[in-house]
N, C-alpha and C positions, 0 to 999 in steps of 0.2 A: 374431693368434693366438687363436686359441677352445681354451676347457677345458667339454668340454663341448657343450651348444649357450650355452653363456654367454660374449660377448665379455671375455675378461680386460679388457681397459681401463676396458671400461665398470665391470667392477665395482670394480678397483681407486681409480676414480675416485669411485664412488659412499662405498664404507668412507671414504675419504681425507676428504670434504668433508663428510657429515653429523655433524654437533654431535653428535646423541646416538645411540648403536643401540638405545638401550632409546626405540621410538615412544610410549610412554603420558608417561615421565619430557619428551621434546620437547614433548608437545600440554602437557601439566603447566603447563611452562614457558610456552609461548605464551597460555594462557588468560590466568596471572597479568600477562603481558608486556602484553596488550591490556586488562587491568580496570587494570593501573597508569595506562597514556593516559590512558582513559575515565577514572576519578577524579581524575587530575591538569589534566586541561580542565575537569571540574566543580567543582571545590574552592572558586573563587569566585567562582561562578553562582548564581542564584537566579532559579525564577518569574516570566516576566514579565506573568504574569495577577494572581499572592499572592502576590506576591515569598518563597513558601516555600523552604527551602532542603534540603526533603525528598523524596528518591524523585524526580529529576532526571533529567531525559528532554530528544532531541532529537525536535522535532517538525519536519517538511519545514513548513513555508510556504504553499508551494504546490507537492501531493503526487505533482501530473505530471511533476514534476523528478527527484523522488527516483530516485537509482539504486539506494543499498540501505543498510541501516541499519548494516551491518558495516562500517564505516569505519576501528577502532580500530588495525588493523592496515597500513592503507596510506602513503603516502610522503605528508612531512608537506604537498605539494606539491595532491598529489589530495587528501587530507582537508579542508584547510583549504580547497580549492573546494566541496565535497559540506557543510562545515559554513558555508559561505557564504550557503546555503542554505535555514540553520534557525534555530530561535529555539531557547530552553533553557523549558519546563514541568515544572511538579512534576506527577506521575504521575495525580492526579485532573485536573487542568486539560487535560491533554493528552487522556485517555478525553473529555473532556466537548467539545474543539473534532473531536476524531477525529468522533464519533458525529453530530455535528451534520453535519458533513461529508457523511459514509456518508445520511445522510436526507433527501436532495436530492431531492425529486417535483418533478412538473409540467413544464413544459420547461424547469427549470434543471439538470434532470439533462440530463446531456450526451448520455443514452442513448436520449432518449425519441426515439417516432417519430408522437408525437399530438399537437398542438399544440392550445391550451384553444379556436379555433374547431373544430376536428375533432373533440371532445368534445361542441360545442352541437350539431352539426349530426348526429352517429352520436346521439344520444339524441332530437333532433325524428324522423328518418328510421324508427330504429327503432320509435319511439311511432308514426308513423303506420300500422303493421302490412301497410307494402310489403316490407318490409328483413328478415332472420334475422341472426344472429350470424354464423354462417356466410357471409353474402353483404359483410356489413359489413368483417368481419375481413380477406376478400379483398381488399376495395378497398383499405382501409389498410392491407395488408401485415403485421396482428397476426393471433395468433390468436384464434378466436370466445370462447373463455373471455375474453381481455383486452376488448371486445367486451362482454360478459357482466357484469361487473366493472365498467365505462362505464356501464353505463345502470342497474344496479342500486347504482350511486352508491359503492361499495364502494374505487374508485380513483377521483382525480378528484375525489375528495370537494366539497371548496373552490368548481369551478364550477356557476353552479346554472342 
């Protein structure tokens, strides 16, 4: 039976089972619900770079893994595989292995597509004044500015 274009059951059933009708008073609740976890797994943790026991953070491990930093709310099931995962950093320690991470050059970025011989040989090629940035860029499937950036030493830096 519909009242409306609204199925009665459906809504009878929705009033019946939600905890609160006031949505700000539920998120309220759920915020606090999830910082309680989170400081109750931290409580007797500390640093394992400064054994600080300030400003307590999870760091992924290894960050290919990570599915998402919001755990606090999940089944103790899925959490404790997602925090299997990680170590426990005071909040400077973690910025400091993060950024190290993120500054990965040369081909231990997993993104690169120049390998440090494709580096010797586009800056001998280019210096012999056969080659353009443009014709370089081609062959190795970057573009001329990355090219540009090679042989004016700017990337790459390290090989010489």
């Amino acid at each position: 039976m519909y009242v409306g274009s609204t199925p009665t059951r459906i809504t009878i059933w929705y009033n019946s089972y939600m905890p609160y009708k006031d949505k700000e008073a539920q998120r309220k609740y759920q915020r606090e619900w999830r910082m309680r976890r989170r400081n109750d797994f931290f409580q007797d943790k500390f640093c394992l770079s400064c054994r600080s026991t300030n400003q307590l953070e999870l760091d992924h491990v290894d960050p290919q893994k990570k599915i998402t930093h919001a755990i606090w709310s999940w089944t103790q099931t899925k959490r404790e595989a997602e925090l299997a995962k990680c170590q426990v950093l005071c909040h400077e320690c973690h910025v400091k292995k993060t950024t190290a991470e993120q500054h990965v050059s040369g081909e231990r970025n997993g993104s690169a597509k120049i390998t440090v011989e494709d580096v010797v040989k586009i800056r001998e090629r280019y210096s012999s004044g056969k080659f353009t940035y443009q014709m370089l860029g081609d062959e190795y499937n970057v573009h001329k500015t990355t090219i540009r950036m090679i042989v004016l030493r700017r990337k790459w830096k390290v090989v010489k």
